[in-house]
N, C-alpha and C positions, 0 to 999 in steps of 0.2 A: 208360142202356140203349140199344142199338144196333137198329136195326129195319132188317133186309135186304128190299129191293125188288127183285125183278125187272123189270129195262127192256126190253121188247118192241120190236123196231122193226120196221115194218111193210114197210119198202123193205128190197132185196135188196142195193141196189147200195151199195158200198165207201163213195163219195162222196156218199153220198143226203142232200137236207136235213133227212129227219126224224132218219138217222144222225146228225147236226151237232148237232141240237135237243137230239136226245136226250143225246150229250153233252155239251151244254150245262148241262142240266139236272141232271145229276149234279153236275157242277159247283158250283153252286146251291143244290145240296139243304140243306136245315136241320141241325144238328149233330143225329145220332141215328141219319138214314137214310143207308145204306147202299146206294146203287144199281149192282147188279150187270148187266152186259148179259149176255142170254142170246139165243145165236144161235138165227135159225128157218131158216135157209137149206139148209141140211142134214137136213131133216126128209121123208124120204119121203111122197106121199101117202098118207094115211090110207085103210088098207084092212081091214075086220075080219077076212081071211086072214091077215093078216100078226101077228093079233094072238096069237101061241102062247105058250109058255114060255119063245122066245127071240125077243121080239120086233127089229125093226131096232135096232142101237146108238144109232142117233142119237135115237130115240125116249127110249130109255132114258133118255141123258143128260140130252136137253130135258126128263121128265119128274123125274129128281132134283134135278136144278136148279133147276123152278121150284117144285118141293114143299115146300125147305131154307129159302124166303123167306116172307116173312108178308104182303107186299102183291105189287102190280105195277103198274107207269106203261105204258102202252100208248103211244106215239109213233107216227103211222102217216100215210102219202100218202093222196091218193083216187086210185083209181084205177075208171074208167069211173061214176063216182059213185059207189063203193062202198069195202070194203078191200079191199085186196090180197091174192090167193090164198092167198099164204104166210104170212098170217097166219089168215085163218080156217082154212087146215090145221093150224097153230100152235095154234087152239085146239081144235078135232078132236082131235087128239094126245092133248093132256093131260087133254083131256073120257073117256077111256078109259082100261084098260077099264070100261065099268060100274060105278059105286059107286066106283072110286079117282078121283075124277078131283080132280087138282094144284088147280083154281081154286077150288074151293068156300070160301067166306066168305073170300076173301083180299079185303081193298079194294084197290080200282081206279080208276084215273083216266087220261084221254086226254085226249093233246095232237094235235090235226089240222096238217099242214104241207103248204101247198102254195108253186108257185112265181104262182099265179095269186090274183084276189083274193078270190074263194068262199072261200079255207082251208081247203079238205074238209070242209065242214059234211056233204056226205053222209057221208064215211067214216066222222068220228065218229057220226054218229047211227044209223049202221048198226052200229058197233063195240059200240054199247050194247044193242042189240038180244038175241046169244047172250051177253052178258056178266047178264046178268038170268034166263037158262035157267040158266048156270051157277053162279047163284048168288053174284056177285062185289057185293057194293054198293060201286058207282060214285060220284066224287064229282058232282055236281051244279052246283057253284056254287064257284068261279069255271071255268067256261068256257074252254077256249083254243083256239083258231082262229087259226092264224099262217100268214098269209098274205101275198103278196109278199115270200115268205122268202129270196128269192135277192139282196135289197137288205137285209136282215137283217146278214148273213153277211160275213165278209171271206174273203180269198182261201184261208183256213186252216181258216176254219169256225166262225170264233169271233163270236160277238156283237160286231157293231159301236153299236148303239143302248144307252144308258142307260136309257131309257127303256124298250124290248124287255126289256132286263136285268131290271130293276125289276118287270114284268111276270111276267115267269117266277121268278123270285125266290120274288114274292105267290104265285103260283098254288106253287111246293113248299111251302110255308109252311103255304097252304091244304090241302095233302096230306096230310102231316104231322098235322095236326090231324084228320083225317079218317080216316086210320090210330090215332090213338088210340082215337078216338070209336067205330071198327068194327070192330076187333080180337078174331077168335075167341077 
């Protein structure tokens, strides 16, 4: 049995590390799960005017798409110690309208990337904050905070550490397991 996941990434940019990570981690993933990336970039600010019978397309889409998966991997920068806009709009979105919202009991798990050595300990632990409103139980244990990601990485984006490998490997494995465990 196949278990589709929505992968979030929290940075906008083409080249981003958490974009790398997160395809890394697909990569990675345990025979079962399925990791789809689901763009946020394209996601107008949330505004309850705009919420009608014809809401923005892009809304739409973002909102079928993450509805179709049974979990979601969060990948995300810090940004001013926090997450990044586009993703808390990203969850705004699909928190709407009222009573549909996409996240409710999907399990979830977040990977922090920075190029500095904190790892965005803020952004994850802020990430977990509306993910507990919305009712996503998050995994816990094992942890991941990858940090000095830019010595990670080779010029393509790929995993250069066995080690790092190894790491992220554990931690989808760990997911997986936790997508069993919490499965509506």
């Amino acid at each position: 049995m196949s278990v589709r996941v929505a992968l979030i990434v929290g940075s906008l940019r083409q080249g981003a590390y958490s974009r790398a990570i997160g395809l890394e981690l697909k990569a990675l993933a345990a025979p079962g799960l399925e990791l789809e990336l689901v763009e946020i970039g394209d996601l107008p600010l949330y505004n309850p005017d705009l919420e009608t019978d014809a809401p923005p397309p892009a809304w739409t889409r973002f909102r079928e798409e993450v509805a179709t998966t049974q979990a979601v991997l969060f990948v995300t920068p810090e940004y001013n110690r926090s997450i990044p806009g586009a993703l808390k709009n990203a969850l705004d979105v699909g928190s709407r309208p009222y009573g549909h919202s996409i996240w409710a009991r999907k399990p979830a798990a977040i990977v922090s990337v920075s190029p500095g050595a904190l790892a965005a300990f803020g952004a994850n632990h802020h990430l977990r904050q509306p993910l507990v409103f919305l009712g996503m139980p998050t995994m816990q244990q094992p942890e991941a905070y990858i940090g000095n990601v830019a010595d990670l990485l080779d010029d393509d984006g790929k995993l250069k550490k066995d080690d790092t490998r190894k790491f992220l490997k554990d931690f989808m494995d760990a997911f997986a397991t936790w997508i069993e465990k919490n499965a509506a």
